[in-house]
C-alpha positions as CSV (number, residue, x, y, z in Angstrom):
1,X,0.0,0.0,0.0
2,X,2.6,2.2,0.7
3,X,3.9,2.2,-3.0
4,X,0.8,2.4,-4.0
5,X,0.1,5.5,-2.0
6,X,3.5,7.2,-3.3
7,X,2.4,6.9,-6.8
8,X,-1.0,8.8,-6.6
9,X,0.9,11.2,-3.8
10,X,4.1,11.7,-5.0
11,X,4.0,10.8,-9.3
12,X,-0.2,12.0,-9.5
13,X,0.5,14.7,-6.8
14,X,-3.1,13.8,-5.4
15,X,-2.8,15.0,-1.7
16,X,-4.7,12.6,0.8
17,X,-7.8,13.5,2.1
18,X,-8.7,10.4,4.2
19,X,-7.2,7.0,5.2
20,X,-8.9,3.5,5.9
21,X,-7.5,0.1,6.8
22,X,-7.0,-0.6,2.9
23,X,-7.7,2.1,1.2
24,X,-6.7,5.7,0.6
25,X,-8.3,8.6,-0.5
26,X,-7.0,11.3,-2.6
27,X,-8.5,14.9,-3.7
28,X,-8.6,16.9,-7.1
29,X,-9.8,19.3,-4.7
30,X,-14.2,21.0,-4.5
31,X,-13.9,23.2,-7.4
32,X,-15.3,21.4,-10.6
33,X,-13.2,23.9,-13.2
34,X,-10.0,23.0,-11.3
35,X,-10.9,19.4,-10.8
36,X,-11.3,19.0,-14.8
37,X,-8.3,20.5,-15.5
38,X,-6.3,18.4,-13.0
39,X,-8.1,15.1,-14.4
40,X,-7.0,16.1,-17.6
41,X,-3.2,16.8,-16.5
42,X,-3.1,13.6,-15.0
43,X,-3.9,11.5,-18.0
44,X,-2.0,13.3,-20.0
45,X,0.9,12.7,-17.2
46,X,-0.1,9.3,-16.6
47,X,-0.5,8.5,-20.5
48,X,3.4,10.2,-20.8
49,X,5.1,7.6,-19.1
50,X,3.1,4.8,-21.3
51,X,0.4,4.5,-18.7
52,X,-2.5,2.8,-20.2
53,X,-5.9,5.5,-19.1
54,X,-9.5,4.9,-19.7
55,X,-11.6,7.8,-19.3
56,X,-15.5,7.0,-18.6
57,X,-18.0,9.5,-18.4
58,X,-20.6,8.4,-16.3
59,X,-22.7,11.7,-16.4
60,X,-22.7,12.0,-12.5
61,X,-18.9,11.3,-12.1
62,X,-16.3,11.7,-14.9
63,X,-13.4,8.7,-14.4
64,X,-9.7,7.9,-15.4
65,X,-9.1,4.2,-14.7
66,X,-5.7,2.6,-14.2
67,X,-3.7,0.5,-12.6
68,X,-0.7,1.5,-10.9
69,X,2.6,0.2,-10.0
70,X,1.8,-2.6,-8.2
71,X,-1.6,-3.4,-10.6
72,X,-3.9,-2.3,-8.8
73,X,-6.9,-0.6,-9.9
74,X,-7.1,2.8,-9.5
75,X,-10.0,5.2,-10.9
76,X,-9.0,9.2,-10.1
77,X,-12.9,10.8,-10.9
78,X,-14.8,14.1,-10.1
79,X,-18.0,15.1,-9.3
80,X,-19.7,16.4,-12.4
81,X,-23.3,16.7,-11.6
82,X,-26.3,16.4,-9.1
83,X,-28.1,15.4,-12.3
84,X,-28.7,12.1,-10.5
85,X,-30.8,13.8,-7.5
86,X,-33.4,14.5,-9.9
87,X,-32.7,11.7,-12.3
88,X,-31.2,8.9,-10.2
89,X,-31.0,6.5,-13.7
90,X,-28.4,7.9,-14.6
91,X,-26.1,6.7,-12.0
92,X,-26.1,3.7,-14.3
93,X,-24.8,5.5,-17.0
94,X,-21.3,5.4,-19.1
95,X,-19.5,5.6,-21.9
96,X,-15.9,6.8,-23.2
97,X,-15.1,10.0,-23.0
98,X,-12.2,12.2,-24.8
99,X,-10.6,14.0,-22.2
């Protein structure tokens, strides 16, 4: 866990936010228009070093998944909507998205 942690810390420079027994969580930060551009350095960082990205929009949340060092999965998303307060179907919702 601990490499795993210094990738998204130290190579994604994601600061943490909260810690459990085996997971981690890391910020983009509240705002959404800093939060987009962040997602959007970090695949571009991630896809630099020949790290394979997959970015899914799912309306509510827009995700990068990965794996990191170690293989594990990893998804880095944002909150893009309450659209699913009024709508709550599309939760269910994805497809790619060019980021």
């Amino acid at each position: 866990m601990k490499r795993a942690n210094g990738f998204c810390e130290g190579f994604l420079e994601l600061p943490i936010c909260a810690r459990m027994d085996t997971m981690t969580f890391f910020s983009f930060g509240s705002h959404y228009d800093f939060a987009i551009a962040e997602l959007r350095a970090a695949k571009s960082k991630l896809e630099g070093v020949g790290i394979e990205v997959n970015a899914i929009d799912h309306k509510v949340t827009k995700s990068l998944y990965l794996s990191d060092p170690n293989g594990n999965g990893v998804e880095l998303h944002i909150d893009a909507s309450d659209c699913w307060k009024l709508e709550p179907e599309r939760v269910a919702y994805a497809e790619r998205m060019d980021i």
